[in-house]
NUTIDO-108012 format. One record per residue: residue in three letters; x, y, z of N, C-alpha, C in turn. Coordinates in steps of 0.02 Angstrom, whole numbers, plus 50000, padded with zeros to 5 digits. Atoms other than C-alpha are relative to their C-alpha. Layout:
N
ALAXYZXYZXYZ...
This chain:
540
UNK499385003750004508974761451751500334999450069UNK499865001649926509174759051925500424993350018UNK499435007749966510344743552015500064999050057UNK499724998349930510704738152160500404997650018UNK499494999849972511904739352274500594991650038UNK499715005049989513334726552318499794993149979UNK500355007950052512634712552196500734995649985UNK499495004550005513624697252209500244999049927UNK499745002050061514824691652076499864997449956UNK500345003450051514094687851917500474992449995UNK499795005750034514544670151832499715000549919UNK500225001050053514214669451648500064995349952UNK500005008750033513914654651525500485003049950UNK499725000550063515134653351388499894997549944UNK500115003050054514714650151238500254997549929UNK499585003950051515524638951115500165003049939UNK499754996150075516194644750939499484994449968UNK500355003550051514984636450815500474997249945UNK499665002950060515524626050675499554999549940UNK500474998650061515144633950527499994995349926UNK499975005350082515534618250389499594996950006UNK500395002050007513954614750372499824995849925UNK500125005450053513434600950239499204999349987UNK500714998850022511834607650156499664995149970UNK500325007250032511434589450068499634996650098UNK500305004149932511004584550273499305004850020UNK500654996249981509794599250284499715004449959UNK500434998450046508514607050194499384993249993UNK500395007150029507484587950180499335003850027UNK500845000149987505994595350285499875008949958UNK500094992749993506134612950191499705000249922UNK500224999150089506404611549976499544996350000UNK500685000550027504794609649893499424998550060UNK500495001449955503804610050050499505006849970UNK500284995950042502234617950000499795003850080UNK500594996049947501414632750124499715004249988UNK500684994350006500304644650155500145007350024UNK499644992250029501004661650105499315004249986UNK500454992850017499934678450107499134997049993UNK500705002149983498334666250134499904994349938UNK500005005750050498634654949976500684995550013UNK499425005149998499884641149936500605001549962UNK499194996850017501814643249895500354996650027UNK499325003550003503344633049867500575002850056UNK499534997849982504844635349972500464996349983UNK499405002950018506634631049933500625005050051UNK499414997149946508254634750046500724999749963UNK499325000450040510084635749935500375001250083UNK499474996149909511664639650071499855006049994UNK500144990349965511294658450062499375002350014UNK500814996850008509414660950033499584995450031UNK500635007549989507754652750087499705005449948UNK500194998250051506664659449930499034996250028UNK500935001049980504504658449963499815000249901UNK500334998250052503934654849767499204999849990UNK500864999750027502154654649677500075000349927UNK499934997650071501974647049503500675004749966UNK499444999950019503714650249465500445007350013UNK499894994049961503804668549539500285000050042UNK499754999149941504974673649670499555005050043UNK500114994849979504044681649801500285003550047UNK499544997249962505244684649915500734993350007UNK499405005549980507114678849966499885004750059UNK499544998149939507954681050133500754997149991UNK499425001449996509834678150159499934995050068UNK499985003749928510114664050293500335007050022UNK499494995449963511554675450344499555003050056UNK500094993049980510594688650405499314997550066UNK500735001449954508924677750494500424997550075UNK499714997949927509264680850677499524997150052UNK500265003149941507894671550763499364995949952UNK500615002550005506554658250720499514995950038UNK500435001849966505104652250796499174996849980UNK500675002250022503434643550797499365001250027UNK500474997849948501734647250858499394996249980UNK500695001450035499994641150834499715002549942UNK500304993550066499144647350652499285002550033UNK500634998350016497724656050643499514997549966UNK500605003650081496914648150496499594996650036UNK500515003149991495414640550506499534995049960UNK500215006350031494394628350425499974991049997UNK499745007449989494624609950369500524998549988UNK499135000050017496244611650338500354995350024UNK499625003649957497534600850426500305003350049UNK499584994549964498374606650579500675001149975UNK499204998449994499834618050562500135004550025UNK499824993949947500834630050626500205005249975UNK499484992050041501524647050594500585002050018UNK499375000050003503044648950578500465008649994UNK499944994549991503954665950620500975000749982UNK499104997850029505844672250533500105005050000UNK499444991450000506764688550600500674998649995UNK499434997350046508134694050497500115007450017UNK499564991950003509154710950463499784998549917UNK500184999150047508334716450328500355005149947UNK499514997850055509504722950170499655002949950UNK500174997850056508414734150051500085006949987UNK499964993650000507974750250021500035004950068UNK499914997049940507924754350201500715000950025UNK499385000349997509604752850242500524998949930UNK499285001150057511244755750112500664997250042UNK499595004149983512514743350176500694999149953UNK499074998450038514554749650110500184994550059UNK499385003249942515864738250178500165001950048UNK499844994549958516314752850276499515001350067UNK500694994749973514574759950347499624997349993UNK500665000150013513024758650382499535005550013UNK500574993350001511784773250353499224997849973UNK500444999450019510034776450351499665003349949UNK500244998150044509064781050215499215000650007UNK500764999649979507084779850282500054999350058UNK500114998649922506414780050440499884991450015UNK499995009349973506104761350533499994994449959UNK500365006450055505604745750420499294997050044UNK500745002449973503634741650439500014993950018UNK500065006749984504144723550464500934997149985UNK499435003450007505784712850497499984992150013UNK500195006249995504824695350490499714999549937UNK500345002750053504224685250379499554993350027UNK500365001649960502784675150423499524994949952UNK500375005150041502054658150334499624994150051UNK499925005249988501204642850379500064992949983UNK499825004850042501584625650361499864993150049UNK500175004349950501214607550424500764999450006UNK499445000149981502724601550508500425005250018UNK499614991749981503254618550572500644999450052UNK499674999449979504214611850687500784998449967UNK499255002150054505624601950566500065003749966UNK499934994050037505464617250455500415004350037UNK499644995549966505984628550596500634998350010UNK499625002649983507394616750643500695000749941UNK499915002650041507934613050476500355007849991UNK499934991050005508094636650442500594999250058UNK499524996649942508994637850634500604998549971UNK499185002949997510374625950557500425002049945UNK499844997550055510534633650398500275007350015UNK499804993449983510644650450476500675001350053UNK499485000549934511824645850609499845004650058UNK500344997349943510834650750748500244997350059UNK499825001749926511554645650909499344997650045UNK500565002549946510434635051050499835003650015UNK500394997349962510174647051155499435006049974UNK500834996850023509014656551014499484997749987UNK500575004350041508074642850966499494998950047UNK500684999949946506784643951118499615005949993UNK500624996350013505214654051096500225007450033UNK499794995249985505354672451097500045002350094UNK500175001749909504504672651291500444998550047UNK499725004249948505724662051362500715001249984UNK499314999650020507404667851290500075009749989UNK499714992250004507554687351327500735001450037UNK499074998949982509364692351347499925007350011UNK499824993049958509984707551433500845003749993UNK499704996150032511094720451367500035004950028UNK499684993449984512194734951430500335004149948UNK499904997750055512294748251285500295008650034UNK499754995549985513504763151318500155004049941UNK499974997250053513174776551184500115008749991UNK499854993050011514094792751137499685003449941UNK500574997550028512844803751071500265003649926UNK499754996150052513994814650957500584995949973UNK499475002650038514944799250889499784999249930UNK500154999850073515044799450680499605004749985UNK500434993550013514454816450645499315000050018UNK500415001849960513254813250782499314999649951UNK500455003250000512104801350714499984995950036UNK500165007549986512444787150817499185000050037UNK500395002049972510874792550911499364996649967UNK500425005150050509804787850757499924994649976UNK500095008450005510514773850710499964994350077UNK500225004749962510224766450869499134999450007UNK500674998950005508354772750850499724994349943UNK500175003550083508064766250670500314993349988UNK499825006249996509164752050678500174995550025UNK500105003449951509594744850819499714998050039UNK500425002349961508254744850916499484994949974UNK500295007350030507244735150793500134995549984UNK499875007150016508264721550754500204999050050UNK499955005149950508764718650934499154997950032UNK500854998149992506794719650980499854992949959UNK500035005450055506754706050831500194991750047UNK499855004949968507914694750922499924999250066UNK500114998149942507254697651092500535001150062UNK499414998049975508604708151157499655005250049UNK500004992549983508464720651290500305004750011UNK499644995349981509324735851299499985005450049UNK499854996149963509794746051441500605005049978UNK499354996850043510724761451358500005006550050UNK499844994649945511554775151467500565006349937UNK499774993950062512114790351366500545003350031UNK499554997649989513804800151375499825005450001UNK500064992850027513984818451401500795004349993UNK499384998649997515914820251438500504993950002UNK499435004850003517514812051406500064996650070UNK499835006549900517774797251568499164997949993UNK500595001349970515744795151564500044991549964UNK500015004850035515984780351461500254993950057UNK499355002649936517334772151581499484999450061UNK500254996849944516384778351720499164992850020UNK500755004949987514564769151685500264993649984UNK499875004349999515424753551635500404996250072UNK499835000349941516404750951789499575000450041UNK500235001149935514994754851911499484994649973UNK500805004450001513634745351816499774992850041UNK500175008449945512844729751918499464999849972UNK500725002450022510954724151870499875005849957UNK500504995750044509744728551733499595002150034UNK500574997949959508134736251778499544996350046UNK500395005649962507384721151827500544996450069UNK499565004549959508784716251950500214992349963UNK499755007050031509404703051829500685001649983UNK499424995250019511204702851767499965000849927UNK500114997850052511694708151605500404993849959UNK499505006150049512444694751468500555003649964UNK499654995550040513564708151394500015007249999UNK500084993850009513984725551365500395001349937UNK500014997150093513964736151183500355007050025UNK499804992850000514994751651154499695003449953UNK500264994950054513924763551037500415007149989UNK499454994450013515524775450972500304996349945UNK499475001150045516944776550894500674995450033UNK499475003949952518774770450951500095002550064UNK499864996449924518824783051107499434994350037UNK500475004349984517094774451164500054993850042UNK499635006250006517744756951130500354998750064UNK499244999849978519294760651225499655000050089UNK500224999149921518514767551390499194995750029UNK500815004649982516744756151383500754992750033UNK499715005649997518064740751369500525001150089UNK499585000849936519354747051530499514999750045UNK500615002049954517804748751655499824995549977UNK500335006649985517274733951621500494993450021UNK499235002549945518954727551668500085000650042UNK499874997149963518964735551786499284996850067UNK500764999949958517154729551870499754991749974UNK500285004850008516114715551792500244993849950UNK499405002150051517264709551650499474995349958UNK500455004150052515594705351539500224999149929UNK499845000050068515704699451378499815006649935UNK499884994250024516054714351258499655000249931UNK500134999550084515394719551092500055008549983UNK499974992750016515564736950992499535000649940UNK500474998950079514374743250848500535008749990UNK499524994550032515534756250751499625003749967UNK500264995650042514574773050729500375005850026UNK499784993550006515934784050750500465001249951UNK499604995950056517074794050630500414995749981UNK499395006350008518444779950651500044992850069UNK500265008349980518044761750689500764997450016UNK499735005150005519584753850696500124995150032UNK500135005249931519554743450858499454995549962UNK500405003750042518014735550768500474997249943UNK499765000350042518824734450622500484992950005UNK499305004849968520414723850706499634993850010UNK500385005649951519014711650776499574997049940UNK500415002750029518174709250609499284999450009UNK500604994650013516794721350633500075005549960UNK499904992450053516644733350486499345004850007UNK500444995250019514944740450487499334997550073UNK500355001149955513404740450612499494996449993UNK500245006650031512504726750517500324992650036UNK499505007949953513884714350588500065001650046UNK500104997749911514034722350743499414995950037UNK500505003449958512224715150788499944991649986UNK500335006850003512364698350693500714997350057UNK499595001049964513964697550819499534997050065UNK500515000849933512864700250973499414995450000UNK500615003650009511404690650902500284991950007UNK499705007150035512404674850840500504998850028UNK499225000949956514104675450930500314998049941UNK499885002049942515184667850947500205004550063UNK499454995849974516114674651095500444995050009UNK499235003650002517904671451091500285002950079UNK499394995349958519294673351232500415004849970UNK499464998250046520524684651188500655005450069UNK499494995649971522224693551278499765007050001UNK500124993349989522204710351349500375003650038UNK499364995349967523464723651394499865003750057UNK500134995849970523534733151535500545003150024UNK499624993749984524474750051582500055000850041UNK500074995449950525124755351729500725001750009UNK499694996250003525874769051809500645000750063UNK499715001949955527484767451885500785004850032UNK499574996449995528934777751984500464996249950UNK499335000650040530604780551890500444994750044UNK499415004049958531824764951911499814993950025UNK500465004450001530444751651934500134993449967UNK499845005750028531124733051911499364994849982UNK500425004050016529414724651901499285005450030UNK500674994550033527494730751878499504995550029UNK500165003249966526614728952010499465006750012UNK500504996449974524764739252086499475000649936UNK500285002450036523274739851993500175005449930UNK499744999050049523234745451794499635007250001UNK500524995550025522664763751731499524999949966UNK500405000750053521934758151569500034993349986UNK500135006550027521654741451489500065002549939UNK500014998550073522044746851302499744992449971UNK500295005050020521104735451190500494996149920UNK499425003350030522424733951059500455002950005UNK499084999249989524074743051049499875007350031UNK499714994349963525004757951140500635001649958UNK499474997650038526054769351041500265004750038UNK499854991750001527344781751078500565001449950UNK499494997050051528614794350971499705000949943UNK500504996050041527854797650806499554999449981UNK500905000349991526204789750813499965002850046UNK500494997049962525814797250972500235007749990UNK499994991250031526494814150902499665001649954UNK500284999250057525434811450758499264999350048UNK500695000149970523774810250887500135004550010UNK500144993549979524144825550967499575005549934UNK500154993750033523814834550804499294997549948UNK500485001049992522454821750768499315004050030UNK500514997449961521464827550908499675006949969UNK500204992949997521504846050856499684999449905UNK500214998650086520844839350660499404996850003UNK500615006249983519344827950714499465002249927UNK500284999050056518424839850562500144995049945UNK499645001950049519374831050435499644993949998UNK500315005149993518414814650480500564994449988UNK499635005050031519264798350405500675000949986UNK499294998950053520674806050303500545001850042UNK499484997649969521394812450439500844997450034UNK499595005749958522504799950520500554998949954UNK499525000950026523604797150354500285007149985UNK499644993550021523834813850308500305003250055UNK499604997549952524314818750484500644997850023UNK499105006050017525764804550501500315004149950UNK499644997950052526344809350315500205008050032UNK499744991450012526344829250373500404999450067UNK499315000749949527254825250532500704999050001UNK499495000550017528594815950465500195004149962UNK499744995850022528834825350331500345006650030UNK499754994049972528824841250412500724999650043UNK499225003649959530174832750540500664999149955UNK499405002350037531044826750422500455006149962UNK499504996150064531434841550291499985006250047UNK500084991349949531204856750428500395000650065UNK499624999749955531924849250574500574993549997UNK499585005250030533174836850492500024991250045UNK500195005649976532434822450551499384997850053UNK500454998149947531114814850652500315000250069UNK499765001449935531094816750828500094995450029UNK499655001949965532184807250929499754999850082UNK499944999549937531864800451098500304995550051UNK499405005449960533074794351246499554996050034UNK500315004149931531944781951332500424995050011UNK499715004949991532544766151402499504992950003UNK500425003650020531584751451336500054992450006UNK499735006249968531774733951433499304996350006UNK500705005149990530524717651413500184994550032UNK500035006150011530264700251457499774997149967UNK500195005350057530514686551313499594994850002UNK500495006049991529234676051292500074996549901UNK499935001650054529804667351119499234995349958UNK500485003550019528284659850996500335000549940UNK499964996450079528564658650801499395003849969UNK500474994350022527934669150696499384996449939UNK500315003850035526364664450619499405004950002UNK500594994450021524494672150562499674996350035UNK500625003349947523164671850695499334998549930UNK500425003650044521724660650608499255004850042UNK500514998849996520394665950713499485005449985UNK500674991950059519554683450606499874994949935UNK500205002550088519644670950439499594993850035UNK500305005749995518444658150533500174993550025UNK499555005649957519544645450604500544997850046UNK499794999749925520214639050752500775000849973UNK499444998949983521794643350791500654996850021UNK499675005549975523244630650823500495003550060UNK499294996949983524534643050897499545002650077UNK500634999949925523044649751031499834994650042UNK500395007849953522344630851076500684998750033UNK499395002449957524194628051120500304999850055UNK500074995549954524374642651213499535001750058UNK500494999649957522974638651326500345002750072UNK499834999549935523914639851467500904998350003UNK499264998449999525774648051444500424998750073UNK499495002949938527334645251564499695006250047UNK500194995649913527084654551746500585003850004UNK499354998349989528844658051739500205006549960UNK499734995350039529484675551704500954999549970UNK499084996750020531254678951608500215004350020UNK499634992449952532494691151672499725003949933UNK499864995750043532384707251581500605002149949UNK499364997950045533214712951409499885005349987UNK500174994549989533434728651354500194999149934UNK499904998050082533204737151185500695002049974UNK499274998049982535044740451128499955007149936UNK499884994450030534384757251063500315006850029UNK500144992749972535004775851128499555004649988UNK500674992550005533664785551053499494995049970UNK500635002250042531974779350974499765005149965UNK500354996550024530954784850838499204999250015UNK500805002150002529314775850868500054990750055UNK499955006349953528974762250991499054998250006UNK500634999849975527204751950996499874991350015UNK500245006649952526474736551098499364999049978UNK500845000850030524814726851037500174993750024UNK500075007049998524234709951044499584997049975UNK500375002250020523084710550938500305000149922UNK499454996650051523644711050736499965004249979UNK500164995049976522814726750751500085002549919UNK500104998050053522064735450587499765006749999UNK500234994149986521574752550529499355001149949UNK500594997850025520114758650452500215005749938UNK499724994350081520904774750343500534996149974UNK499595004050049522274761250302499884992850000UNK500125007149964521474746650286500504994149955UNK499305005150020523004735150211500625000750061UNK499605000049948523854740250352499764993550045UNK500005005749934524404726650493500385001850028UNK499444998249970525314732150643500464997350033UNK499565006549984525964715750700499504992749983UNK500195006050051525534703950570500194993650043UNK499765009249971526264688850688499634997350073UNK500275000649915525194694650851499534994849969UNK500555004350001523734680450886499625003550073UNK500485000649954522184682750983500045000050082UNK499945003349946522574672651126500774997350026UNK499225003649997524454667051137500205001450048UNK499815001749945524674672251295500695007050003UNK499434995050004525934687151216499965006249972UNK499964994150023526214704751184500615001249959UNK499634997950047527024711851038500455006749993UNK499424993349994528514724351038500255003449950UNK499764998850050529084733650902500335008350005UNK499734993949988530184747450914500585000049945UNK499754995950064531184759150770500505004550036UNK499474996749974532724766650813500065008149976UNK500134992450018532964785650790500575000249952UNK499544999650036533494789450633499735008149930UNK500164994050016533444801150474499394997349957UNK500555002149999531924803450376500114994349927UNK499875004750034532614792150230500014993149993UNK500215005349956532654778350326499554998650021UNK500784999349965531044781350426499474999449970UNK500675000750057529974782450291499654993649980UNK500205004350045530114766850207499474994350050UNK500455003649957529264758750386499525002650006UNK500575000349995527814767450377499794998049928UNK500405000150060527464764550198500064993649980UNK499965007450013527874745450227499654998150062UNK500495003449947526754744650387499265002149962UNK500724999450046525174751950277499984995649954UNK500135007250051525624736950150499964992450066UNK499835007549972525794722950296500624998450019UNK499135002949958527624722350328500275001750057UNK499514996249961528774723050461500654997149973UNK499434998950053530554723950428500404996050071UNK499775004849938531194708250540500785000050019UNK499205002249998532994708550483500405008249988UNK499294991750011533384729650468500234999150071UNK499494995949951534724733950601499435004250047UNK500434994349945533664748150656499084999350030UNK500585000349965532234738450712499894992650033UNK499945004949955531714726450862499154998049978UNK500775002649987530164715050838499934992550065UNK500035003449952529984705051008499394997150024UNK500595003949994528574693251073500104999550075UNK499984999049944528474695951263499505000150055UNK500475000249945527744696551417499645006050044UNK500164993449947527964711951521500435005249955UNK499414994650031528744729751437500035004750051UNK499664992249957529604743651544500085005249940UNK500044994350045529634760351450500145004550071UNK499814993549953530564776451571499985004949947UNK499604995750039530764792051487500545003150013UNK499464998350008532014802651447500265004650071UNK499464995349951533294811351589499895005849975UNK499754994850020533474825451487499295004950053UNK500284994849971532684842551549499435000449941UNK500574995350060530744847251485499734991649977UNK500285004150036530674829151431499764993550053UNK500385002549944529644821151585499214997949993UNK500594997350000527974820051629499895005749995UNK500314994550031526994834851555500255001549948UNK499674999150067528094836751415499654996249948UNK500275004350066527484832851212500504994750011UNK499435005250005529164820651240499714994450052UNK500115006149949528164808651351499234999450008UNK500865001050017526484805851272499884992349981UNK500135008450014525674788751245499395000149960UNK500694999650023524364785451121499614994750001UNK500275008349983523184769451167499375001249963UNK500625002150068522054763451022499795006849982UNK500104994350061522014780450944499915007050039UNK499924993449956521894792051095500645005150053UNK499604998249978523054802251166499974998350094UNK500005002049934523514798851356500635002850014UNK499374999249980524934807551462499964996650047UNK499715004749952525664797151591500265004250065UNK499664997249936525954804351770500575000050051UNK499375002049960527344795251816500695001449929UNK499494999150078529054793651727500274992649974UNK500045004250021528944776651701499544995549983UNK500465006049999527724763151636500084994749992UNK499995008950028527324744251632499444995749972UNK500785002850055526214735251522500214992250002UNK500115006249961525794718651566499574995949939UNK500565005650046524824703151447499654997450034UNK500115005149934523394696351560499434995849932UNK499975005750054522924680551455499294998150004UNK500665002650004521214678551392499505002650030UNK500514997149973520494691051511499495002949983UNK500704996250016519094697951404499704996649973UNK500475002850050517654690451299499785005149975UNK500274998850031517174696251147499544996449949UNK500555003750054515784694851024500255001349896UNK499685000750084516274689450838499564998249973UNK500385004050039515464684550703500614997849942UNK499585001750059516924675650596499694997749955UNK499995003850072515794666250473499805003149952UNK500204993850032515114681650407500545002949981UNK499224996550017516994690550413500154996649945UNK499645004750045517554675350317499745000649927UNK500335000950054516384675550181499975006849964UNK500004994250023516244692650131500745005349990UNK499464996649980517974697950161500385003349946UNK499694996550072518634700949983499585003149971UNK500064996850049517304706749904499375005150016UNK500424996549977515834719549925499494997450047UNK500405002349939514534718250076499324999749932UNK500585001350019512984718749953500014995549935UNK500025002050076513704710849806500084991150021UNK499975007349960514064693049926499224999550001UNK500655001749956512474696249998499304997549931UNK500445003150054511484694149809500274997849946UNK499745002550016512694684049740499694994349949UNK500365007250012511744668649725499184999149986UNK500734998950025509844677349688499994993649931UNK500015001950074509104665949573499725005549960UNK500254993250061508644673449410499185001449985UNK500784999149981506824676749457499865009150001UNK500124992149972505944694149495499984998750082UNK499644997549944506424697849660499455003850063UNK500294993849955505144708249785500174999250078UNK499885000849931505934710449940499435003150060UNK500455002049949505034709450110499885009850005
């Protein structure tokens, strides 16, 4: 895994969002009832929108899901005889059976590799056949050229002990064969301490071959995520993707990645999107504008007051896996509330610039473009003076820009009005109060609400936020009273003031919305054989 040194500035192609309203009466003509040559005899094929189906004499002998076929191709057959010429025709997929159990949630192994992730016929006209599958599958151009001539290059940063350290298996057992499938290569560099993540993303430059890379993968959880994504901010600013195999996904999650099944048809299929991205930095006390470079790049929000008092005691429960995260909130407040008559209270001083948008639901996780983003292509230059929060104490204060979702609560939204791309960061700050009051906002941000019109709370759409802490004694840097928690990790701050900044569109990520879209209400395997016909079934 070697590189070398001072390698000029990459450039990378962008690649378009696909348009998934496809009109299956225009394709399929060179596919239903074409007859081929299956397992060395002859066999029907037929293509519906979800399946392509191989029969025989009225037998199913196999389906595939378009969804899931990730590369096709053609080659010369073998066959021999007087036959007519044709070709053979080659379909890698993510294969959904007994090898893999596919929850909404997860993906776990259950056997060791799969003996095959192709399927392999021939047929005359191989080439309008092939054509006819790419468009059905929604394969993007740049897969549709012969395995040979279309190898892509991949930076995979993987924490070994993320998700009750398996991720290193499932990158064994499952990842490596279906990127291998779509002729992916991976260059994977392994963690051994907290920053290594950060660390190899930031210096990386060339693959092994001195080529560059088309992207970089985080193999973790949200810590992972968090520090793969700032080095690369920080350095090559490649297009991003995450496969979620740690304890708590939710950064995936937010992006409309649930499980490590979509994680690859992300990377395989794209699209990549633009999208906004925050950055932190650290600034003396008294600081009118936010200026030198950032500490972190958080990838969606920054909390402090009783979410980031509720990480501290996170950190020390990581056993607990999943569950942890609500039950530690609930035992915080509570405890605050009935032991120390309220939650804690803190004096910061909390001043932004307005950047006004209405409030509206980002389109682009449900599959479609975005009106409020395309608008926003290119926001005013012009900053506003600063306003200031007209609180004395806070209970909870947090900044995102994404609409930022959770994984142990997944009905939760933490700013249901943020978009993608808009060019704005989201403010939301809770005034310090008792726990009677306090309550009813967390148990209306785990349903989706915010509470636009209480008194004791600010929801602002902005540009730049100032955050100082408190004067008081003890409550500085190093103090629990001046903790920050960014996308789910704890972080203290060295100075006594920060500024967090929106830089517009600075990252690419990899999505797969037409997959999000389709599956989104109802189970991952129950979409996926939805539409079986009523045949016997033998999968590949």
């Amino acid at each position: 895994m070697s590189s070398k040194k001072n390698s000029p500035a990459m450039s990378h192609k962008q690649f378009p969002a696909m348009d998934t309203r496809i009109d299956m009466s225009e394709v399929g003509a060179n596919v239903n009832g074409k007859e081929i040559y299956y397992g060395g005899s002859k066999a029907t094929m037929m293509m519906s929108r979800q399946f392509l189906t191989i029969e025989r004499e009225g037998l199913v002998l196999t389906s595939v899901s378009l969804r899931h076929v990730i590369l096709v191709s053609t080659s010369d057959s073998n066959a021999t005889g007087d036959r007519e010429a044709r070709k053979s025709v080659t379909i890698s997929f993510i294969k959904i059976s007994e090898v893999w159990t596919c929850l909404p949630y997860a993906c776990t192994t259950v056997a060791n590799a799969p003996e095959a992730l192709q399927l392999n016929f021939d047929c005359l006209d191989a080439d309008a056949v092939a054509s006819d599958i790419r468009i059905a599958a929604r394969i993007p151009d740049r897969l549709n050229s012969s395995t040979s001539s279309s190898q892509r290059s991949f930076a995979a940063i993987l924490n070994p002990v993320s998700g009750n350290s398996i991720s290193s298996q499932i990158l064994r057992e499952i990842i490596f064969p279906i990127l291998s499938q779509a002729s992916i290569d991976l260059t994977t560099y392994s963690t051994n301490a907290k920053g290594d993540a950060e660390k190899f993303a930031r210096e990386l430059k060339l693959d092994k071959n001195g080529n560059e890379f088309e992207g970089i993968i985080a193999l973790g959880g949200d810590g992972t995520a968090t520090e793969v994504h700032s080095g690369n901010m920080r350095n090559l600013r490649l297009p991003f993707a995450i496969i979620p195999v740690g304890s708590d996904n939710s950064l995936s999650f937010t992006i409309g990645i649930r499980n490590v099944v979509e994680a690859l048809l992300a990377i395989i299929k794209g699209p990549v999107i633009a999208i906004d991205v925050l950055s932190l930095h650290e600034l003396p006390a008294g600081s009118t504008t936010i200026e030198g470079d950032a500490v972190i790049y958080p990838m969606c929000s920054i909390a402090f007051g009783v979410m980031a008092d509720a990480l501290l005691d996170i950190e020390r429960t990581r056993w607990m896996g999943k569950i942890r995260s609500p039950l530690v909130v609930m035992k915080r407040v509570l405890y605050d509330g009935f032991l120390k008559v309220g939650p804690r209270r803190y004096g910061w001083t909390v001043k932004y610039r307005p950047s006004p948008s209405p409030f509206s639901t980002c389109k682009i996780p449900y599959r479609e473009s975005c009106k409020v983003c395309e608008a926003e292509a290119n926001p005013p230059e012009k900053l506003q003076p600063w306003s200031k929060v007209p609180f004395n104490d806070f209970a909870h204060v947090t900044i995102g820009t994404h609409p930022g979702k959770t994984m142990s609560i997944p009905n939760a939204k933490l700013y249901p009005p943020a978009h993608w791309a808009d060019g704005r960061a989201e403010l939301y700050t809770v005034k310090g109060m008792w726990l009677g009051n306090f309550l009813p906002h967390l148990i209306g941000t785990s349903k989706g609400h915010v509470y636009y019109d209480d008194p004791n709370v600010r929801y602002q759409k902005c540009s730049e936020i100032l955050i100082e802490c408190s004067q008081e004694p003890d409550q500085g840097p190093g103090s629990d009273f001046w903790v920050v928690g960014i996308d789910g990790e704890v972080y203290r701050p060295k100075t006594a003031s920060i500024g967090v900044k929106i830089n517009h569109r600075a990252a690419q990520m990899y999505t797969y919305r037409d997959f999000w879209g389709e599956v989104s209400n109802k189970g991952l395997l129950s979409s996926l054989f939805s539409s079986t016909p009523n045949s016997e079934i033998k999968t590949l």
